[in-house]
GUKOL-208687 format. One record per residue (C-alpha): residue in one letter; y, z, x. Coordinates in steps of 0.02 Angstrom, whole numbers, plus 50000, padded with zeros to 5 digits. Layout:
% residues N
aYZX ...
This chain:
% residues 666
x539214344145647 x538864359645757 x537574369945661 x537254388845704 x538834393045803 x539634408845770 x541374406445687 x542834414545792 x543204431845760 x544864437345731 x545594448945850 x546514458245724 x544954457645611 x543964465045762 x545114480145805 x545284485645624 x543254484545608 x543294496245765 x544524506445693 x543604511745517 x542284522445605 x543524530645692 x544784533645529 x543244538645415 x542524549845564 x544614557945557 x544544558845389 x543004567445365 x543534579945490 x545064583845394 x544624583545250 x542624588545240 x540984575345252 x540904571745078 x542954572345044 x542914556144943 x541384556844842 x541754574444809 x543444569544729 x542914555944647 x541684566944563 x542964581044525 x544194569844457 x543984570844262 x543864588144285 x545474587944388 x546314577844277 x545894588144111 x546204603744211 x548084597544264 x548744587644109 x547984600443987 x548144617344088 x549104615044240 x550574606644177 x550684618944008 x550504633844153 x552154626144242 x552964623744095 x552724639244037 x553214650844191 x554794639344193 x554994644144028 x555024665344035 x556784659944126 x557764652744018 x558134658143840 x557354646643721 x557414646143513 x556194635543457 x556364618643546 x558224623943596 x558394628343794 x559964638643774 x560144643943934 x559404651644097 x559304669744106 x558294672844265 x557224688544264 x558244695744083 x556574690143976 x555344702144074 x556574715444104 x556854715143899 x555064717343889 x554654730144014 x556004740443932 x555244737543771 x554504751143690 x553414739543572 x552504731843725 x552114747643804 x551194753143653 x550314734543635 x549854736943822 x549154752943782 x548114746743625 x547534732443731 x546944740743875 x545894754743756 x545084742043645 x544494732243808 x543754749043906 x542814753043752 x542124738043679 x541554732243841 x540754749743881 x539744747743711 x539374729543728 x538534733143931 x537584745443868 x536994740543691 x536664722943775 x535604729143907 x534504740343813 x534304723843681 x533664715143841 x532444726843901 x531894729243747 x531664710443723 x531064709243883 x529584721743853 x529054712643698 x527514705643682 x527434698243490 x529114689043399 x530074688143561 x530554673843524 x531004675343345 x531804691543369 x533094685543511 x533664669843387 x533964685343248 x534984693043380 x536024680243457 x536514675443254 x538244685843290 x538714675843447 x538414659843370 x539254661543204 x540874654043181 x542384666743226 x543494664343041 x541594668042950 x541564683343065 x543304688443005 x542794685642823 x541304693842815 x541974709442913 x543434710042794 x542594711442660 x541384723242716 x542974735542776 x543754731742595 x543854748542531 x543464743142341 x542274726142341 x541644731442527 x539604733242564 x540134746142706 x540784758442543 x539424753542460 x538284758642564 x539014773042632 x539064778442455 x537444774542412 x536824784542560 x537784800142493 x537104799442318 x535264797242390 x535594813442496 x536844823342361 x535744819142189 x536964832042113 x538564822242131 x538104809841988 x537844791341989 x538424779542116 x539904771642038 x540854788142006 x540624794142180 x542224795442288 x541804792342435 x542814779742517 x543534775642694 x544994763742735 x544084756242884 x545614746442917 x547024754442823 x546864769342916 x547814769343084 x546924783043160 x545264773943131 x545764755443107 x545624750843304 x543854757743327 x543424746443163 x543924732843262 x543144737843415 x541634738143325 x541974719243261 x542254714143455 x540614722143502 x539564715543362 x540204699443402 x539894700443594 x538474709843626 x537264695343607 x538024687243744 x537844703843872 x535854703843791 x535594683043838 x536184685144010 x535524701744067 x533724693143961 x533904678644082 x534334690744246 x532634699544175 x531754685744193 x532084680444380 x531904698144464 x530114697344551 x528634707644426 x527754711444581 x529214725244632 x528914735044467 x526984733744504 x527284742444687 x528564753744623 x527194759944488 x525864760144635 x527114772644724 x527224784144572 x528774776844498 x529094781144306 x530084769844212 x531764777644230 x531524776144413 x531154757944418 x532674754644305 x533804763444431 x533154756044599 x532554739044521 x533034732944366 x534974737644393 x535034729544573 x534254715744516 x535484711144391 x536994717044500 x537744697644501 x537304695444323 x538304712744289 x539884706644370 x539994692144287 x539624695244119 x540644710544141 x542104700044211 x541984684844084 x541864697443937 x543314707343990 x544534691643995 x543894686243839 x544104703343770 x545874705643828 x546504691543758 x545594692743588 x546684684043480 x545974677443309 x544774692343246 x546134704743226 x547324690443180 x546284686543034 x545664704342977 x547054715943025 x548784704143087 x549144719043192 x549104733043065 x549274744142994 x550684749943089 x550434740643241 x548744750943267 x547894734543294 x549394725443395 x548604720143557 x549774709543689 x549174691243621 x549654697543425 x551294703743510 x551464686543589 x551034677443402 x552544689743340 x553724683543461 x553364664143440 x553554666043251 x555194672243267 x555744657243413 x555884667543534 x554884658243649 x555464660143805 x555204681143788 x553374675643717 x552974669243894 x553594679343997 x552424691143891 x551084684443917 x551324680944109 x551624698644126 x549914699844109 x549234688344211 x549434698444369 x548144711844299 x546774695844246 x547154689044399 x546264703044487 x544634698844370 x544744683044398 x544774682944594 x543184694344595 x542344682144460 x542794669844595 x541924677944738 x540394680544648 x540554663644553 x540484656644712 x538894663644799 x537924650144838 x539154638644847 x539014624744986 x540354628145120 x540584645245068 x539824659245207 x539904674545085 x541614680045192 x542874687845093 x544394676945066 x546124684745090 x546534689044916 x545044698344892 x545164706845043 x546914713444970 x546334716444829 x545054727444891 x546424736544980 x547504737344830 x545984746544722 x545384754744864 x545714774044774 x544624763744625 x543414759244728 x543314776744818 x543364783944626 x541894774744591 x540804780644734 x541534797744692 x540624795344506 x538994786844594 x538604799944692 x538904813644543 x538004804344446 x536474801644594 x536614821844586 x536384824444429 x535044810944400 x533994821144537 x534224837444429 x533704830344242 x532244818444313 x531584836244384 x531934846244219 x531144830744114 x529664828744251 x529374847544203 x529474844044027 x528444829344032 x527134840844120 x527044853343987 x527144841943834 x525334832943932 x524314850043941 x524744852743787 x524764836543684 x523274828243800 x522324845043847 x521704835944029 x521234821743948 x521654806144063 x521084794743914 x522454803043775 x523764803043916 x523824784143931 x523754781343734 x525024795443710 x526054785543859 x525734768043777 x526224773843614 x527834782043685 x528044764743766 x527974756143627 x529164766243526 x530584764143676 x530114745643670 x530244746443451 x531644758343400 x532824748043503 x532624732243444 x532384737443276 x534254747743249 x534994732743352 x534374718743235 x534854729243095 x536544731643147 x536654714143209 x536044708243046 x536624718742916 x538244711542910 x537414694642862 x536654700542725 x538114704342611 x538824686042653 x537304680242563 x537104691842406 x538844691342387 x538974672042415 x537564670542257 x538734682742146 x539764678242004 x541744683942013 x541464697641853 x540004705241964 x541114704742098 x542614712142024 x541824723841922 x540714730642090 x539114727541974 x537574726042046 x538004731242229 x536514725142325 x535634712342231 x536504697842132 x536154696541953 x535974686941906 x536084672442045 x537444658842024 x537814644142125 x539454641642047 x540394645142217 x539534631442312 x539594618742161 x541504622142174 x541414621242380 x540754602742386 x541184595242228 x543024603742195 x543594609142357 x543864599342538 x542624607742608 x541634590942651 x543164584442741 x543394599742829 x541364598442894 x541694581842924 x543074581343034 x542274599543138 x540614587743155 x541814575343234 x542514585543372 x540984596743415 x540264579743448 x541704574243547 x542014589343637 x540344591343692 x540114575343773 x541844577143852 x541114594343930 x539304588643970 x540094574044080 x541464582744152 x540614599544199 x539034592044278 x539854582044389 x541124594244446 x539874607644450 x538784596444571 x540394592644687 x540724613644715 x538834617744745 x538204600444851 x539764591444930 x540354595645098 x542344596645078 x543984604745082 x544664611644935 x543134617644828 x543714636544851 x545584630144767 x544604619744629 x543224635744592 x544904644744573 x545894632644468 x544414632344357 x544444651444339 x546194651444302 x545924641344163 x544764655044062 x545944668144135 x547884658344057 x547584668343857 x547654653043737 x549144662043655 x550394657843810 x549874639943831 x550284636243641 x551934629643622 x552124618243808 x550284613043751 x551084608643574 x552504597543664 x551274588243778 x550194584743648 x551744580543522 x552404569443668 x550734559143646 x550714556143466 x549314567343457 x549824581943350 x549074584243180 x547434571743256 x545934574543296 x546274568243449 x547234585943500 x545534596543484 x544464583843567 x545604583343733 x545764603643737 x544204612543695 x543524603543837 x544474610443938 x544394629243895 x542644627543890 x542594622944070 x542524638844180 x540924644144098 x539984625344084 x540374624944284 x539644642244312 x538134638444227 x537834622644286 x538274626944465 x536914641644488 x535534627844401 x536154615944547 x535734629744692 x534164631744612 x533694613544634 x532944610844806 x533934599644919 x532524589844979 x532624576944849 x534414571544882 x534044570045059 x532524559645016 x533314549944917 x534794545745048 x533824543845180 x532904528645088 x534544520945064 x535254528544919 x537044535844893 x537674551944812 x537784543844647 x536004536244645 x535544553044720 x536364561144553 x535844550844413 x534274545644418 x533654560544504 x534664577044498 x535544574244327 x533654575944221 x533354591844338 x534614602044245 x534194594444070 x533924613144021 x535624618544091 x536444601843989 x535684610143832 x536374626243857 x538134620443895 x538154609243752 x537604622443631 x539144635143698 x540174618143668 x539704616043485 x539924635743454 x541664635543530 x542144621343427 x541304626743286 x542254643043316 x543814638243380 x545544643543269 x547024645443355 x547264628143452 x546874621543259 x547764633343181 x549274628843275 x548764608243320 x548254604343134 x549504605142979 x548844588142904 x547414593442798 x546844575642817 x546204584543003 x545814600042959 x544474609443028 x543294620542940 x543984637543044 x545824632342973 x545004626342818 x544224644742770 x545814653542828 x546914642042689 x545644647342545 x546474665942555 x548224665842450 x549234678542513 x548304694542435 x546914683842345 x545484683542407 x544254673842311 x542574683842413 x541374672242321 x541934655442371 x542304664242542 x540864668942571 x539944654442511 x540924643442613 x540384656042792 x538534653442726 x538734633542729 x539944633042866 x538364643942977 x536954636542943 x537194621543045 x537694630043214 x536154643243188 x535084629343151 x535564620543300 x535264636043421 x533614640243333 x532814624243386 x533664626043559 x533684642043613 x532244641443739 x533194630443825 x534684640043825 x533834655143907 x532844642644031 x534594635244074 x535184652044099 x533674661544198 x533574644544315 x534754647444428 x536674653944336 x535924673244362 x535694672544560 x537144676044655 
C-alpha cells in the first residue's frame, strides 16, 4: 500500500482549474470587481422592484394603446388614447391646477421649513421637545389629516369659523355675541378659494419634512465658518447667504425634488376632503386619473398618467445625479440625459441666473439701507454704549430665534387641538356648536363606542400587522441594496439608482389596476398579503437614499480590514458595517411605519374584505355619504395617532442622527 503519493490529476480537471482565474478575471472586467456579490446583494430589491413596479410599468404603457373597459381589451387604438386627451379640454385645466398647487405649496413649504430649522437650530432650551411638536404633522396618519382638516374647513361645526369668528367679536364688541355673528367662509366650497385651502393642507402636512432635513444639513456644515465669517464682520444675513445656503445646496435639491414628485401626484388629501370640487377647482391629474378608472376607461387612465411622466422624469434624473454623489464608480461626470436635459432647460437655467443676479443687486442695495438703519436705531437706542448694544443685539437674537418657532408650532399644532376637544364632545354639543373651545362637559362615549361597538380593534390590528411586515421587508431590502450602489465595484449601479428613482417618480394612481391583476393573479387581493409585498416597495427610493449617504459616511478602512484578515463582503457587512448604520435603520423604519400607517389608496383599492381592513380604509368607511359622525371621527384620528407619535417621540434622535450622518452630503 503506497502511502503519500499524489493521486493523478485529471487533465480535464487541470485545464478547467486553469481556466477559472482566467473566466472570473473576464468576468470581472465585464462586468465590474464585485459583479456577483453586488447582485446577489441587489437581488430582493431587484426582484420587488420588477414584479411589483416594473412589470405593472409595462403593463401599463402597453395598456394607453389599446382600448380597454374594465378587464375587457377591446381593441388596439395606437396613439387615439393620448391624442383624446391632449385634445381634452378637462385635462388642460387639471394640468393647469396641478402644476399651480405644486409651485406654491412647495414655495411655502422651502421657506417655512427652513426658517423652522434655523430657528431650531439656534435653540438652546426644548430643542428637542419642540422639533417632536413639530414633526406631529408629518407623522400623523394621512385619512386623520383629511378628517381633521375637513372639519376644521366645515363652514357650520368647523374650529377655523369658530375662530375666525371669535377673533371678530373680540375686535368688533359691538356686533353682539359670538353665535349670532355671520361671519363665515366656505374654505372649500368656494372655487375661487378652495385650491389655496388645500394648498395650505399640503404644506401643513409637508413642511416638517423640509424642517428635519434642512435641521440635519444644519447640523453637518462646519461652526467654525460662521465663527470666521463673524471675525470678518459678517452679520447674520450675510452668513445665511454665503454659508448656511451653500451648505445645504445638496440637501435643497433633494428635498426640493422628492417633495415636488410627491406633491404632484398628491392623491388621497384632496380625494378625501374635496373629490375634486367644487367644480373641478381641486381636480389635479391623479383625481382626473381616479375619474377615468371609475368609469372603465382604463386604457385613457394610463395614457393619462404617462403623459406625465415625461415632465417627472426630468426631476427624477436630477434627483439621480445628486442621489448619486458619492456613489462608488460614479466620477461626478454628467451622464447623457442630464447633459440633455441641461440643454433642453437651458433658457430655465439662463432665467434663473437672470433672477440671481437681480436678486445679488438688490441684496447689495437693502443690506446698505438696513446697515444705515441699523446705525441710527444704535446711537439712539444704545447712546455709545458697547454694553447695551450686545444686550439690545442678544435680545433681537433671541426674538428672531422665538417668534419663529413659536407661530410655526402654533400653526403646526393648532389643528390638533380641535381633534381632541372635539373628540371629548358629545353629538348635541356638537350639533348645536355649544361650547366651541372647551368640551362640556367631557364624554368618552365616542371611544367606548370605537372599541367596544365598532371594528376599530380589527382595523388596528391588522395596520399593526403590516407596519410590522413592511418594515422588516424595507429594513432588509434597502440596506443591502443601499450598500451594493455606495461600496461594490460593478456595472449597472447607475441603471439600478435609476430604476429605484423611477419607482417614487410612477404616481400610485397609474400603477393601480395592472398592480390589481398581478396581485389578483396571486390570490392575494383582499389579504394582507397585498400591502405587505407593495409598501415595501414604494418606500424604497427614499430608504436607499438615506441609507446610502450613512454608508459614505462610514470609513472604508474597516471593510478592508476585515478582508484582508480573511473575511468576505458578507462577513465584512454583518457583523461589522450593518450595527454602523443602526441610527440610519431607525430612521428608515420609522418612515416605514408612517407610510403604512398612512397609506390609503393601495388599501383603498387592495382591501374590500373588512376582515383586512386597515385603519386608513377603516376611518374613510365611518363617513355615510353626507354623515359625518365628527365625534367618533375624530376620536377614532386621536387613537389611530397616538401610536405612530409615540413611536417617533422615543425615536426621533435617531431619526435626525440617521439623517445628519451622512444622507445630507452630496
Amino acid at each position: 500500500m503506497a502511502i503519500g503519493l499524489a493521486r493523478p490529476r485529471s487533465p480535464a480537471l487541470a485545464t478547467a482549474r486553469a481556466a477559472a482565474p482566467t473566466l472570473r478575471r473576464r468576468a470581472q472586467r465585464l462586468f465590474g470587481e464585485d459583479w456577483l456579490t453586488a447582485w446577489i446583494f441587489t437581488a430582493p430589491m431587484l426582484l420587488l422592484m420588477a414584479g411589483l413596479i416594473g412589470w405593472p410599468i409595462l403593463q401599463a404603457f402597453w395598456m394607453s394603446f389599446w382600448q380597454v373597459i374594465g378587464p375587457r381589451w377591446v381593441r388596439f387604438v395606437g396613439l387615439d388614447n393620448y391624442l383624446s386627451q391632449l385634445s381634452d379640454p378637462i385635462v388642460h385645466r387639471t394640468f393647469a391646477i396641478t402644476v399651480q398647487f405644486t409651485a406654491e405649496a412647495i414655495a411655502i413649504k422651502f421657506v417655512l421649513g427652513l426658517i423652522a430649522a434655523l430657528a431650531l437650530h439656534n435653540l438652546t432650551r426644548f430643542r428637542s421637545v419642540l422639533t417632536g411638536l413639530i414633526l406631529a404633522p408629518y407623522i400623523v396618519p394621512e385619512v386623520v389629516t383629511a378628517a381633521m382638516w375637513r372639519f376644521l374647513y366645515n363652514p357650520q361645526f368647523g374650529g377655523l369659523n369658530a375662530t375666525l369668528k371669535l377673533l371678530y367679536t373680540l375686535t368688533h364688541p359691538g356686533v353682539g355675541d359670538l353665535k349670532s355673528n355671520p361671519w363665515a367662509v366656505a374654505w372649500t366650497g368656494d372655487p375661487a378659494i378652495a385650491l389655496h385651502a388645500m394648498v395650505a393642507v399640503n404644506v401643513w402636512k409637508g413642511v416638517p419634512f423640509f424642517t428635519l432635513l434642512a435641521l440635519a444639513g444644519l447640523k453637518a456644515i462646519d461652526r467654525e465658518l460662521y465663527d470666521a465669517a463673524a471675525v470678518d464682520g459678517a452679520n447674520a444675513w450675510q452668513r445665511l447667504l454665503h454659508i448656511t445656503l451653500p451648505g445645504l445646496r445638496y440637501v435643497i435639491i433633494v428635498e426640493t425634488l422628492f417633495s415636488t414628485i410627491s406633491t404632484f401626484n398628491t392623491f388621497g388629501l384632496i380625494y378625501l376632503i374635496t373629490a375634486g370640487g367644487p367644480g373641478g377647482a381641486t381636480r389635479v391629474y391623479a383625481l382626473r386619473v381616479y375619474e377615468l378608472i371609475g368609469s372603465l376607461l382604463f386604457g385613457r387612465a394610463v395614457a393619462l398618467a404617462m403623459l406625465m411622466v415625461p415632465i417627472l422624469g426630468c426631476a427624477v434624473i436630477v434627483l439621480g445625479h445628486y442621489m448619486r454623489a458619492g456613489q462608488r464608480g460614479f466620477d461626478g461626470s454628467e451622464g447623457p440625459l442630464y447633459l440633455l436635459l441641461l440643454f433642453l432647460l437651458w433658457p430655465v437655467k439662463m432665467s434663473l441666473r437672470l433672477v440671481v443676479r437681480l436678486f445679488w443687486i438688490i441684496d447689495y442695495a437693502l443690506e446698505g439701507i438696513a446697515a444705515w438703519i441699523a446705525r441710527l436705531f444704535f446711537a439712539v437706542a444704545a447712546g455709545g454704549s458697547a454694553r447695551r448694544k450686545r444686550r439690545i443685539t442678544r435680545a433681537a437674537g433671541a426674538i428672531l430665534v422665538a417668534v419663529p418657532v413659536a407661530v410655526i408650532a402654533f400653526i403646526e399644532l393648532y389643528p390638533f387641538y380641535w381633534i381632541v376637544v372635539t373628540a371629548f364632545k358629545t353629538n348635541v354639543q356638537i350639533q348645536q356648536v355649544r361650547s366651541v373651545f372647551w368640551p362640556n362637559p367631557w364624554t368618552l362615549v365616542h371611544f367606548q363606542w370605537l372599541f367596544q361597538k365598532s371594528d376599530f380593534p380589527l382595523w388596528l390590528r391588522n395596520t399593526v400587522i403590516v407596519a410590522i411586515v413592511s418594515t422588516v421587508i424595507s429594513l432588509c431590502v434597502s440596506s443591502l441594496g443601499a450598500y451594493a450602489l455606495v461600496r461594490l465595484r460593478w456595472r449597472g449601479a447607475g441603471a439600478v439608482s435609476t430604476s429605484i428613482l423611477l419607482t417614487y417618480l410612477m404616481p400610485g394612481i397609474m400603477l393601480v389596476v395592472p398592480l390589481y391583476l398581478i396581485l389578483s393573479t396571486l390570490h392575494l387581493v383582499n389579504t394582507l398579503g397585498s400591502l405587505m409585498l407593495a409598501y415595501p416597495t414604494f418606500l424604497l427610493p427614499f430608504a436607499c437614499w438615506l441609507l446610502m449617504g450613512y454608508y459614505r459616511s462610514i470609513p472604508e478602512e474597516l471593510e478592508e480590514a476585515a478582508l484582508i484578515d480573511g473575511c468576505n463582503r458578507f462577513q465584512a457587512f454583518f457583523p461589522i458595517v450593518l450595527p454602523l448604520v443602526t441610527p440610519a435603520l431607525v430612521a428608515v423604519a420609522l418612515f416605514a411605519v408612517t407610510g403604512a400607517w398612512n397609506e390609503f389608496l393601495l388599501a383603498f383599492v387592495l382591501i374590500q374584505s373588512n376582515a383586512a381592513t386597515t385603519l386608513p380604509v377603516g376611518l374613510g368607511r365611518l363617513i355615510f355619504g353626507d354623515v359625518f359622525p365628527w365625534g367618533d371621527i375624530m376620536a377614532a384620528s386621536v387613537a389611530m395617532a397616538i401610536p405612530v407619535i409615540a413611536f417617533y417621540s422615543i425615536a426621533q434622535r435617531y431619526l435626525v442622527e440617521g439623517l445628519t450622518a451622512g444622507s445630507v452630503k452630496g
